[in-house]
C-alpha positions as CSV (number, residue, x, y, z in Angstrom):
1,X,17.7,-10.9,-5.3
2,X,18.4,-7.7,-3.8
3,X,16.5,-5.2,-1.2
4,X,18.1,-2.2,-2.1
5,X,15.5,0.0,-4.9
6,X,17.3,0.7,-7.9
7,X,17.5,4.1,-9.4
8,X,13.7,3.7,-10.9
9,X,12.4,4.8,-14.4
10,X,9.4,5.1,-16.3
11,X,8.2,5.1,-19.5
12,X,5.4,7.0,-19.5
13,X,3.5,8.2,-23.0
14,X,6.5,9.3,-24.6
15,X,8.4,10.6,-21.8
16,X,10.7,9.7,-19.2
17,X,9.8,10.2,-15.5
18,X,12.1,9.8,-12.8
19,X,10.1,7.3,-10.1
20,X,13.0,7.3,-7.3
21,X,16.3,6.2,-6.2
22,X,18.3,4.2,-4.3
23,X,20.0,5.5,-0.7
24,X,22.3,4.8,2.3
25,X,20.8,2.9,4.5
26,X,22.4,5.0,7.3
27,X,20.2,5.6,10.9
28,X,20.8,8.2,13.0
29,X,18.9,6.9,15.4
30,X,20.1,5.9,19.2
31,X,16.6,4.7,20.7
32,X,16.7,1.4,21.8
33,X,14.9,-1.6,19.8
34,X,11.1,-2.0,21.2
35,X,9.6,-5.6,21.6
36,X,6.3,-5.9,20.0
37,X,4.1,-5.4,23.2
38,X,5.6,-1.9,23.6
39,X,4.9,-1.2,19.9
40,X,0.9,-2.4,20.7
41,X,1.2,-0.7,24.1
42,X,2.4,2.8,21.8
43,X,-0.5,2.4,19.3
44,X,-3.4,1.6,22.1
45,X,-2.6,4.8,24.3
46,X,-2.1,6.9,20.5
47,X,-5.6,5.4,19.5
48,X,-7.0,6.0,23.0
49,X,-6.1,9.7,22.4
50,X,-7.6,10.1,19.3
51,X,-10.6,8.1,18.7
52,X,-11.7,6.2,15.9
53,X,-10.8,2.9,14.4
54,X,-7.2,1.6,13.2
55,X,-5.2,-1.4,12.4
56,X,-1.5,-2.2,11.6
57,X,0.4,-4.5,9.9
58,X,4.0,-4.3,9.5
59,X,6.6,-6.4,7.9
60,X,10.6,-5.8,8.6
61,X,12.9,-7.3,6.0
62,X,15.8,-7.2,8.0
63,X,14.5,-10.0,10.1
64,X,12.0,-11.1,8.6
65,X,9.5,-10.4,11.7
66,X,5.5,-9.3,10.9
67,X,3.7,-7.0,13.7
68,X,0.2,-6.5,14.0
69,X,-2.4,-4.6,15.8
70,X,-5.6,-5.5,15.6
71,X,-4.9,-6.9,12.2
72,X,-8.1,-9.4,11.2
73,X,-10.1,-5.7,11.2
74,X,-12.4,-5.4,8.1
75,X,-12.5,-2.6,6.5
76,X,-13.6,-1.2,3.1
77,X,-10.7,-0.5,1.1
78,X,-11.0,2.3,-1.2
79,X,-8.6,2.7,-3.8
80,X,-6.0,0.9,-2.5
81,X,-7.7,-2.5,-4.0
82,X,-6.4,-0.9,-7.1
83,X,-2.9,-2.4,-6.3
84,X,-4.6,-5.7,-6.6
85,X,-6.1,-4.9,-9.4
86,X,-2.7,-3.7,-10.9
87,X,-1.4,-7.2,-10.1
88,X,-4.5,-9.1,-12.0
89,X,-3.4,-7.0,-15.2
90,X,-0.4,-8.0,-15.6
91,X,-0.8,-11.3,-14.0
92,X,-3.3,-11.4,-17.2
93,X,-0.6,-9.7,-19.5
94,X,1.3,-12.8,-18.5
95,X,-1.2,-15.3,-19.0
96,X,-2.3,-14.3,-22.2
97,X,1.6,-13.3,-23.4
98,X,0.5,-9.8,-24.6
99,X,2.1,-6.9,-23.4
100,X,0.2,-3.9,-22.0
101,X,-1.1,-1.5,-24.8
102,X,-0.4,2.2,-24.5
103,X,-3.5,3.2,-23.4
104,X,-3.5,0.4,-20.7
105,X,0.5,2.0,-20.2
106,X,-1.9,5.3,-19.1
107,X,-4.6,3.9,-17.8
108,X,-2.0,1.9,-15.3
109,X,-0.3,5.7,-14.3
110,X,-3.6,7.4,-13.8
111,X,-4.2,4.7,-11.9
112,X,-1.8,4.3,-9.8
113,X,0.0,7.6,-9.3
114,X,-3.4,10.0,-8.6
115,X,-6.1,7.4,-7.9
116,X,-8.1,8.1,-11.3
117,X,-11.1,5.7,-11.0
118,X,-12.1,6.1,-14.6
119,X,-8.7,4.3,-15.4
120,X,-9.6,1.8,-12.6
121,X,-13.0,1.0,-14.1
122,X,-11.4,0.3,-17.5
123,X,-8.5,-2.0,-16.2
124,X,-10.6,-4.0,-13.8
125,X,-13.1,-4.6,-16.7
126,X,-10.5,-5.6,-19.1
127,X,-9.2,-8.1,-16.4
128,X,-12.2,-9.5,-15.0
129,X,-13.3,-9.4,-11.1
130,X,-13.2,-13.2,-11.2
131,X,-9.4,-12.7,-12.0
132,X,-9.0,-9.9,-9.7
133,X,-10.2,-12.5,-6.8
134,X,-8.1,-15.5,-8.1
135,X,-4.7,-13.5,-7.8
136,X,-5.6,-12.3,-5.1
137,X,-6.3,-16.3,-3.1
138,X,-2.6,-16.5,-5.5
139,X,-1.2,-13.7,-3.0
140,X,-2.8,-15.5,0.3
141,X,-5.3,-13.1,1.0
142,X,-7.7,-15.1,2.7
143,X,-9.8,-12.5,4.2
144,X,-10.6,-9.6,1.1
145,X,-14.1,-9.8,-0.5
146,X,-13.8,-8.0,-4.0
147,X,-16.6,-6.5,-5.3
148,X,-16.8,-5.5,-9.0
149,X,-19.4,-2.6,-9.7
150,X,-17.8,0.4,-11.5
151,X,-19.9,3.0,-10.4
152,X,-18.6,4.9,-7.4
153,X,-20.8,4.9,-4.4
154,X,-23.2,1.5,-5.7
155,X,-24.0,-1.1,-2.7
156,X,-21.4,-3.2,-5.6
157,X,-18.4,-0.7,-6.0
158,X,-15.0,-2.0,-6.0
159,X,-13.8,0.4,-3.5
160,X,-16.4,-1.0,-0.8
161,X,-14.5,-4.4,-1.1
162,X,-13.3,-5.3,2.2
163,X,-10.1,-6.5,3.3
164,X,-7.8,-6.4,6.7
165,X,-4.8,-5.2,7.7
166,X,-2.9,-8.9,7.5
167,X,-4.0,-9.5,3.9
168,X,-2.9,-6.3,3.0
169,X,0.8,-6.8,4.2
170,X,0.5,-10.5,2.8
171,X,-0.2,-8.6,-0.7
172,X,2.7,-6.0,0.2
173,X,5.5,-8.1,0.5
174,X,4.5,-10.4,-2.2
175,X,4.7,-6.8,-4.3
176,X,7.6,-5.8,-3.1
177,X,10.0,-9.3,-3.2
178,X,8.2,-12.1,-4.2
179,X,8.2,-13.7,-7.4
180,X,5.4,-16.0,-7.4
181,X,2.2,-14.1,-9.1
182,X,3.5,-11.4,-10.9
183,X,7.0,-11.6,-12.7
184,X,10.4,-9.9,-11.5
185,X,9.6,-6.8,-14.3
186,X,5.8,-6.6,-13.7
187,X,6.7,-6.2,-10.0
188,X,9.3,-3.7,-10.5
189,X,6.7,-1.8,-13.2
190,X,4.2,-1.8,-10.0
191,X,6.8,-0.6,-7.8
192,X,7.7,2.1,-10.1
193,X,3.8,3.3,-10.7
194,X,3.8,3.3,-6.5
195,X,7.2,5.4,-6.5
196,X,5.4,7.8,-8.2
197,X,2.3,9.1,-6.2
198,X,1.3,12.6,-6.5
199,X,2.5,14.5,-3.7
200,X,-1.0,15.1,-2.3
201,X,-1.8,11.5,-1.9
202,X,1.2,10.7,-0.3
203,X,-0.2,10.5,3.5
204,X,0.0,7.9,5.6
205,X,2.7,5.3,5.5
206,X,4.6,7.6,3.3
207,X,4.0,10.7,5.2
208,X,6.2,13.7,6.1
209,X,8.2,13.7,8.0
210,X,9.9,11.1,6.3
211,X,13.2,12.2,5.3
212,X,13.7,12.7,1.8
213,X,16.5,10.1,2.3
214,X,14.1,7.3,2.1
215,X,12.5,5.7,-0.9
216,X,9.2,4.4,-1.0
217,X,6.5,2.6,-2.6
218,X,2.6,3.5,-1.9
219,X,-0.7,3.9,-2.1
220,X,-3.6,5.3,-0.3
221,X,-7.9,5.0,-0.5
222,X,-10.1,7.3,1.5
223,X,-13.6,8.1,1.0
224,X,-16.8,8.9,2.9
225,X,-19.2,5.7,4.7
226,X,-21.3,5.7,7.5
227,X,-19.5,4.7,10.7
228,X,-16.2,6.7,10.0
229,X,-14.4,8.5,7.1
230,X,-12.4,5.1,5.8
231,X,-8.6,6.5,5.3
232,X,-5.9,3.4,4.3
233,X,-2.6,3.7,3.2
234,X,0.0,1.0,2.0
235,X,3.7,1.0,1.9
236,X,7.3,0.3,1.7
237,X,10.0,2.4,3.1
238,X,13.7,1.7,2.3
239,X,16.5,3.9,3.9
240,X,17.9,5.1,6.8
241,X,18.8,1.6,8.4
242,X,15.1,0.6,7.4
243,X,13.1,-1.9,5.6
244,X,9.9,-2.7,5.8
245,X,6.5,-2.5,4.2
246,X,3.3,-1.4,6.1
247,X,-0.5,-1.4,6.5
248,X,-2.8,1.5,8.0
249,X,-6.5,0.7,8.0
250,X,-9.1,3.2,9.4
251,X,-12.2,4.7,10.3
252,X,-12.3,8.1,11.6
253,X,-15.5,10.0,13.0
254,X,-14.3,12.9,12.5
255,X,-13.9,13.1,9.0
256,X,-11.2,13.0,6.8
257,X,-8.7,15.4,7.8
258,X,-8.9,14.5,11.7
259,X,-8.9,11.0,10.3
260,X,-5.6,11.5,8.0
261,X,-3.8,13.0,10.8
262,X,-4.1,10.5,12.6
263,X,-3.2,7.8,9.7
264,X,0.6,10.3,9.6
265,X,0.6,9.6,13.7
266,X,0.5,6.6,13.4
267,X,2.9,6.1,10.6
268,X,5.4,7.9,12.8
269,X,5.1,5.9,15.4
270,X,6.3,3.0,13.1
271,X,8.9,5.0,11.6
272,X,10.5,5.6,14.3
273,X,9.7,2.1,16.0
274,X,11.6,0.8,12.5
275,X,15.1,2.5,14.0
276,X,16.1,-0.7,14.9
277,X,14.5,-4.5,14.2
278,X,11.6,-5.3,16.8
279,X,12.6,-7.2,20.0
């Protein structure tokens, strides 16, 4: 199969919405490849200078390599359990050989391309949290804890489900190119709802300044807890010589702003890190 993104459509209630497209895979960049101790050495002095909480897990498709900083670091995940959760669906719509119905069509986009936790509530009751928690021991995440209340802010909500950074990329890449859980076209549906993320929710991984010469797949979750504002993003970049998905978990004192600047430093830091494959 290929790595390259496709031009990407979807059909979404009646219309037809441009979800990306395929680029040149052309860097610019004339920094030398880092080893992976320079890349934890970078992130230690960044996090050092800003306080709070963070882990990182990267995987590079060019060869094949995974980096991780402080990666087995539990954190609740917000809304960006709800790629899991997009995976259960259609690993259900499989199961049961149905397709998804139209309102499940918007449900999935609300969903997934501005967060909307009414349409999350309604697909995760319709595939079941046992479900959600099978696929996701299908994926190999052997550290999430999925929870399965629907009422935002409970002791039982699904967005105070835990998970760490190395699960997360173990999900990632089996989004992005496996073929395993999920079929070829229900992974490149998820890839297209992920393509599509309103433009305010596109911090983190996906973060300015990217160039507009890279496509990308994301999704964030943020949200208020004692401890630290949790802000974690999810992502694949393709372009520009690069590609490779990553993870940004975090907690940040200082409240969400602070903490979502910091989430875009750090994604820079692996951006540019990305010029060439990891030593």
């Amino acid at each position: 199969m290929s790595d390259s993104p496709m031009t990407r459509r979807l059909l979404v209630g009646g219309g037809l919405a441009t979800a990306g497209a395929a680029f040149l895979g052309t860097s610019t960049a004339n920094a030398a490849a880092l080893t992976s101790a320079q890349l934890t050495t970078k992130l230690k002095s960044y996090q050092a200078s800003r306080g709070g909480t963070f882990s990182v897990a990267l995987y590079d498709r060019r060869n094949h390599t995974t980096f991780s900083y402080q990666s087995t670091w539990r954190n609740e995940t917000l809304s960006i359990v709800k790629v899991l959760i997009m995976a259960t669906v259609l690993r259900r719509c499989q199961e049961r050989r149905v397709n998804l119905t139209s309102t499940q069509v918007s449900q999935a986009y609300a969903m997934m391309t501005r967060s909307d936790n009414t349409a999350a509530n309604a697909l995760l009751t319709w595939a079941g949290v046992s479900n959600v928690r099978r696929v996701a021991a299908l994926y190999g995440m052997t550290s999430t804890v999925i929870q399965g209340g629907t009422t935002a802010g409970a002791s039982n909500w699904w967005g105070y489900s835990t998970t760490t950074a190395r699960d997360q990329i173990v999900l990632m890449t089996g989004i992005i190119w496996g073929t395993t859980v999920i079929s070829v076209a229900n992974r490149d549906y998820l890839k297209r709802l992920m393509a599509q993320v309103i433009s305010s929710q596109r911090w983190g991984v996906c973060a300015p300044p990217l160039p507009t010469s890279n496509a990308w797949n994301t999704k964030n979750g943020w949200g208020p807890r004692t401890g630290g504002y949790r802000l974690n993003s999810v992502g694949h970049i393709y372009g520009n010589a690069r590609n490779y998905n990553a993870v940004i978990l975090s907690r940040a004192p200082q409240g969400f702003y602070y903490g979502r600047d910091t989430v875009n430093g750090v994604s820079k830091i692996l951006y540019s890190a990305m010029a060439e494959p990891l030593r």
